[in-house]
C-alpha positions in Angstrom: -89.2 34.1 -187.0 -86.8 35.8 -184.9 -86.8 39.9 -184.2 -84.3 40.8 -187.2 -85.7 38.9 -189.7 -89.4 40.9 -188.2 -87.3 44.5 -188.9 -86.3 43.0 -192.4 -89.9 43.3 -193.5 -90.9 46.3 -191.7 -90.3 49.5 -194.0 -87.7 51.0 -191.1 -87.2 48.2 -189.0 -87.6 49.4 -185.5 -85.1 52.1 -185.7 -86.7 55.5 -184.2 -89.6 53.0 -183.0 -91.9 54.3 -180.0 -92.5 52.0 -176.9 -95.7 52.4 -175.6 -96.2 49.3 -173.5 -94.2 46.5 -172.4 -96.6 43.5 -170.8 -94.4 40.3 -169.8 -97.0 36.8 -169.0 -94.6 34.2 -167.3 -97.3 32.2 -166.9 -97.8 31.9 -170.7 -94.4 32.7 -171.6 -95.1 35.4 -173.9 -93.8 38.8 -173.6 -96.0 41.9 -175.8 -94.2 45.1 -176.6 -96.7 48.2 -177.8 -95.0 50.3 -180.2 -95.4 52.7 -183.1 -93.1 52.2 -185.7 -92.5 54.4 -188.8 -93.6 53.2 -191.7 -93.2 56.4 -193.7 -91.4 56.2 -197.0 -87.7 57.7 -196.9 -88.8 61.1 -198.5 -91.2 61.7 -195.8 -88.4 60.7 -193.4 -86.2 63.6 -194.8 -88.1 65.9 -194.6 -89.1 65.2 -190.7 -92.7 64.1 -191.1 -92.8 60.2 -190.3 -95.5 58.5 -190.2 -96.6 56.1 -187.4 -98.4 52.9 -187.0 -99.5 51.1 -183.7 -98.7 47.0 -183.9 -97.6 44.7 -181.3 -94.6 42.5 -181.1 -95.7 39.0 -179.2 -92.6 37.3 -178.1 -93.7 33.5 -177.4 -91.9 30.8 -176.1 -90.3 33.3 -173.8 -87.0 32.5 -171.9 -86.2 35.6 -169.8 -86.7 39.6 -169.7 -83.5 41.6 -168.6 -84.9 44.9 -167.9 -81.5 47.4 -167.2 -82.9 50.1 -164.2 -82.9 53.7 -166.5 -79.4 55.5 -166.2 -81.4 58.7 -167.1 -84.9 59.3 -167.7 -86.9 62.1 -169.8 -89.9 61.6 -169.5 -90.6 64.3 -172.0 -92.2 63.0 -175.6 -92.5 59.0 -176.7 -90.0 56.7 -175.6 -87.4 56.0 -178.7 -86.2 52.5 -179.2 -83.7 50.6 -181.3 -82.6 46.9 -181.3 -80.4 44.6 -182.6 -79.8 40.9 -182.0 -77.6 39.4 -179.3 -75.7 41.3 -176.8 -75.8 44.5 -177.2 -71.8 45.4 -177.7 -71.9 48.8 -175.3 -73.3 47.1 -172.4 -73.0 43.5 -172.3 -74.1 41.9 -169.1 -74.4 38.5 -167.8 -77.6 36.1 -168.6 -79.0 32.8 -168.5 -77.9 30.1 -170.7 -79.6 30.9 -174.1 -81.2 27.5 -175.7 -79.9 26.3 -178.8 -84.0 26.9 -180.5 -83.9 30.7 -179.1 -82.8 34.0 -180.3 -81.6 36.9 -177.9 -82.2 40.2 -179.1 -82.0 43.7 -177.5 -84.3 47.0 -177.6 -82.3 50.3 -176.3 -84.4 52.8 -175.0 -82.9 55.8 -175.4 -84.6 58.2 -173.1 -83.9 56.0 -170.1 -80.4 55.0 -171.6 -80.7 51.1 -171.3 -81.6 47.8 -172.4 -84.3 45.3 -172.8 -82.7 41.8 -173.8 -85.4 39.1 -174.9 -84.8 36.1 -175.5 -87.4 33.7 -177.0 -88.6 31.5 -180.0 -90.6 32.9 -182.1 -91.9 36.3 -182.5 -94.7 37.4 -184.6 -96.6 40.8 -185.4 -99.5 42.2 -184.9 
């Protein structure tokens, strides 16, 4: 499974996710993102009362982590994420050679303005 076709069966994807932990095992070429994503339905969305659920995101088969250095940083309140697949189309930057079994996708974290690529095989939910 790659990351997008994860967001298709989450209730809001990832979008307005929090990232609470990011742990990357070389070793075992696995990387673990700790988020809380909103699974509120849309009405409570509107009306600015989402509701949160902690889960990890394991990353296995792990090809590389591109970590962008922050071009701002607030510290203030939960770290917001989005994503997307590939390269991201405001920033694109070089990488490795992405195998023909992987998937590259990207996680913008908008407090420190910049990107997490990923890029992996599978990727499964916790």
């Amino acid at each position: 499974m790659t990351l997008s076709e994860l967001e298709r069966s989450l209730p809001n994807g990832l979008h307005d996710a929090q990232l609470v932990s990011i742990d990357v095992n070389f070793a075992s070429k696995e990387a673990t993102l700790g988020l809380n994503i909103d699974v509120s339905p849309s009405d409570a969305q509107a009306l600015g009362n989402p509701e949160y659920r902690a889960v990890r995101i394991r990353f296995l088969g792990l090809e590389f982590v591109v970590i962008d250095p922050p071009v701002t940083l607030s510290t203030s309140g939960p770290l917001m994420i989005d994503s997307g697949s590939g390269q991201p189309k405001t920033a694109p930057c070089q990488l490795p050679q992405i195998c023909h079994d992987c998937f590259l996708c990207w996680i913008f974290v908008s407090q420190s303005n910049s990107f997490i690529r990923i890029c992996a095989r599978h990727v499964q939910l916790e």
